[in-house]
N, C-alpha and C positions, 0 to 999 in steps of 0.2 A: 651669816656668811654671804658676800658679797657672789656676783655673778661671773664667770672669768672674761675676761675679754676673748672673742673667738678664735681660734687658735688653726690657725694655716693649714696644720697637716688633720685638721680635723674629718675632712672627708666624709666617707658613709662611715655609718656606727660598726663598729665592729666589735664581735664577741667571743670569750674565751670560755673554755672548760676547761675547768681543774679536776680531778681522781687524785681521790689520797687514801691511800690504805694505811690508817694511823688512826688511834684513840686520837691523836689534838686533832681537836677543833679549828677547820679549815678557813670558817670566815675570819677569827682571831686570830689568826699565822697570818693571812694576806691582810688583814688590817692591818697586824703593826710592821708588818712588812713595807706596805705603800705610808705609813707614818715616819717608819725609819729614811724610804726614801726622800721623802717631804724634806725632814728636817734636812740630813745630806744637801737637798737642793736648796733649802736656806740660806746654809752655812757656805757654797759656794757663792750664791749666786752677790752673800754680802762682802765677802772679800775681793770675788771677781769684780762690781760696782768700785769696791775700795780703789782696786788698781788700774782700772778706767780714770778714779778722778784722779786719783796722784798722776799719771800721764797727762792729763786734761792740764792738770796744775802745773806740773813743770813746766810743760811745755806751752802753755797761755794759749790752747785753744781747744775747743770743744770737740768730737770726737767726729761729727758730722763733717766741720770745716777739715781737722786733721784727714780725711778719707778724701775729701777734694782736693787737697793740696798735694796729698800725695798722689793718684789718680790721673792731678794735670800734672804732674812733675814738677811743681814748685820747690817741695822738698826733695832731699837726697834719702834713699830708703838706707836705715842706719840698723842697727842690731834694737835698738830702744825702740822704732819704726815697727818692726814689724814684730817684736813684744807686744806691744800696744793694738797691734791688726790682730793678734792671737790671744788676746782678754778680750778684745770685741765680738770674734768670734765665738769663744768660749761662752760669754753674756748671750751672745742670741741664744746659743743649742741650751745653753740652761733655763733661761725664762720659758722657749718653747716645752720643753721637758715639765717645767714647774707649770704651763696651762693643760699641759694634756693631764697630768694627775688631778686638776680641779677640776674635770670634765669627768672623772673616772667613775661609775657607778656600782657600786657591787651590789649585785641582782638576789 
């Protein structure tokens, strides 16, 4: 398993307790619990990427130039515009989410 790249809201370490008054077995609940969110954030994070490029594609420019153009007001902000600002946004909070689970330790 590769190392995550550091991850912004990482800050000081911080720790949680769990109490479970139940026969199951606590570490296997929150294993496949942070498994099940893993994949969830896979499966986002590959269609959210999908609909970054198809905007990239339609519209023949990369997402970085797209944020400048619209920023200096080159373009007119359009309904597909600010579609497009909300798959970007949506990509950031998911990649951050999908580094902080790579960082996650159960003790």
């Amino acid at each position: 398993m590769s190392v995550p790249p550091p991850c912004r809201d990482r800050g000081l370490p911080q720790q949680l307790t769990i109490t479970l008054e139940s026969e199951v077995p606590l570490r296997e609940l929150v294993e496949s619990a942070l498994q099940s969110q893993s994949h969830v954030l896979e499966v986002g994070l590959r269609r959210t990427r999908q609909r970054v490029a198809d905007f990239e594609r339609q519209y023949g420019m990369g997402s970085a130039e797209f944020e400048r153009k619209l920023a200096a007001r080159e373009i007119d902000e359009t309904l597909d515009f600010i579609d497009w600002l909300g798959e970007m946004a949506l990509l950031s909070r998911l990649e951050e989410k999908t580094r902080a689970l790579q960082w996650l330790k159960l003790g």
